[in-house]
N, C-alpha and C positions, 0 to 999 in steps of 0.2 A: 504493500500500500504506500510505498514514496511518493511523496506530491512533493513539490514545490512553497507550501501554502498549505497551515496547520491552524488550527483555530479549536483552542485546548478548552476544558471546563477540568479545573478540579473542585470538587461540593463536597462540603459535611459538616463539622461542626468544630466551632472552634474550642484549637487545642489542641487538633490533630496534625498539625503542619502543613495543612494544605496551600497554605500561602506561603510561607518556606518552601514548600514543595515547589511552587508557582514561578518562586523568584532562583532557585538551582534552574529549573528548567530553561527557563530564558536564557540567565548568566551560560548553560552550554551549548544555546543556541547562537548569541555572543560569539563563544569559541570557536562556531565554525563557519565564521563569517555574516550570519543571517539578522535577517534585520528582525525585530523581536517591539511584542507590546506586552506588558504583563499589567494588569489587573487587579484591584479587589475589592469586594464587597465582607459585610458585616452584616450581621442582624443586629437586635439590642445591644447583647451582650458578647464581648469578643470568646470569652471561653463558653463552649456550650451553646449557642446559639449558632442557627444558618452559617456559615462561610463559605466563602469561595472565592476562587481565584481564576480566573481567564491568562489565556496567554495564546496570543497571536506570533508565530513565526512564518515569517515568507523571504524566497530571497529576494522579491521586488520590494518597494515601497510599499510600506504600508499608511493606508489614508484614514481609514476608519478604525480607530482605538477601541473599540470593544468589540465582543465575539459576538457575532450577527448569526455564522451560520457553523456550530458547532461540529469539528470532524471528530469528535473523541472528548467524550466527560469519564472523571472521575468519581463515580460514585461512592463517597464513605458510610452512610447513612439512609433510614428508611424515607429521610425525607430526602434530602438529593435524591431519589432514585425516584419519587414519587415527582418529584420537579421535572426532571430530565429524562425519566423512561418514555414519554410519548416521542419522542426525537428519532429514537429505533426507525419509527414508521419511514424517515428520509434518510435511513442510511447512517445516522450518527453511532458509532461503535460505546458502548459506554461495558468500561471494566468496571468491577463494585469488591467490596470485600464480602464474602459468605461466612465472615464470623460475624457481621454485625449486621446483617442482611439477610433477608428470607430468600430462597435458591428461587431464583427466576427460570424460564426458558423462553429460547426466540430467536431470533436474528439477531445480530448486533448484541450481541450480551456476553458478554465475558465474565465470571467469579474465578476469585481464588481467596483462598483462607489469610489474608494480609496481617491480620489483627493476632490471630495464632501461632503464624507462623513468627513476627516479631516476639512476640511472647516466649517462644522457644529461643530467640535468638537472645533473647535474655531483658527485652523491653517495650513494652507495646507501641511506645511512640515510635518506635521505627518501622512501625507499618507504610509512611506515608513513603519512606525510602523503598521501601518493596515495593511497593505500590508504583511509585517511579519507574524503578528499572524495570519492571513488566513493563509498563506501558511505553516506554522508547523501546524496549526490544522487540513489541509486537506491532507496535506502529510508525517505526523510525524516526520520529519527529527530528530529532537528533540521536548521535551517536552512544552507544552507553560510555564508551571512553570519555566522552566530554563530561556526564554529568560521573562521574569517576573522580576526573581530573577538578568539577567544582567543588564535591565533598574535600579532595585532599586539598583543596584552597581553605573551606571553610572550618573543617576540625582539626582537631590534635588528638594526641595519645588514642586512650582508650575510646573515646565518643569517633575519633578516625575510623579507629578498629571495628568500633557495632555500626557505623553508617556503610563503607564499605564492603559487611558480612550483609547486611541486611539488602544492599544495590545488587549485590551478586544474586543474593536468593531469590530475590526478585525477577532476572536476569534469566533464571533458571528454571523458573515455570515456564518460559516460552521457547528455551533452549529445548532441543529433541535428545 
């Protein structure tokens, strides 16, 4: 599915890094030359409340700042998934986690256990980092080396250690 022209949704609820998630994403699309809009929104409350994060990369100009016509949402929650599953109907691919989500079926519907599998990796917040590298590996937005290379920009020691265990795992559901 390489395009030229990515028009991202990551949804859920704040606290889970989706807007961290939002702003790696970009920074490794940055890396490899593309022009990049990142995004966000709030609900009330920043933890626990609605979030999301939009991220447009294209390698033309981009004129219109927000995502109009979504190629791929992340869904973390019953409600992102409730916002964003009619999207299916046009094609829009949306991954979700099935540890915090009820199993769907359909076209365009991707689950994997995000929230679990962090959890074994030793910390749930690094779901959002699985969460990532699944989705650049199944829908190339960018390359996983770049957002690799953003984590080893952005941590040290041992938080290095669980972001880049956690991008790999991720990496790894899509890998055969």
């Amino acid at each position: 599915m390489k395009k030229e022209r990515y028009e991202v949704i990551l949804a859920g609820s704040g606290g889970q890094g989706l807007v961290v998630s939002g702003i790696m994403l970009a920074e490794a699309a940055i890396l490899e030359g593309k022009n990049v809009v990142q995004t966000v929104s709030y609900g009330i409350a920043s933890r626990g409340g609605f979030s999301m994060a939009g991220v447009i990369i294209d390698r033309d100009e981009i004129i219109f700042q927000e995502v109009q016509n979504a190629d791929i949402v992340l869904a973390l929650t019953e409600e992102a998934m409730e916002r964003f599953q009619s999207l299916t109907g046009r094609g829009t691919e949306i991954l979700y986690d099935t540890t915090l989500l009820k199993a769907r079926q359909g076209d365009h519907l991707s689950g994997h256990p995000f929230t679990e599998m962090a959890s074994r990796i030793g910390h749930v917040g690094m779901a959002n980092i699985i969460a990532l590298g699944c989705m650049a590996k199944q829908y190339g937005m960018v390359e996983t080396q770049s957002l690799a290379t953003v984590i080893e920009k952005r941590f040290s020691g041992k938080t290095l250690a669980l972001n880049l265990e956690a991008l790999e795992a991720g990496i790894a559901l899509v890998t055969p």
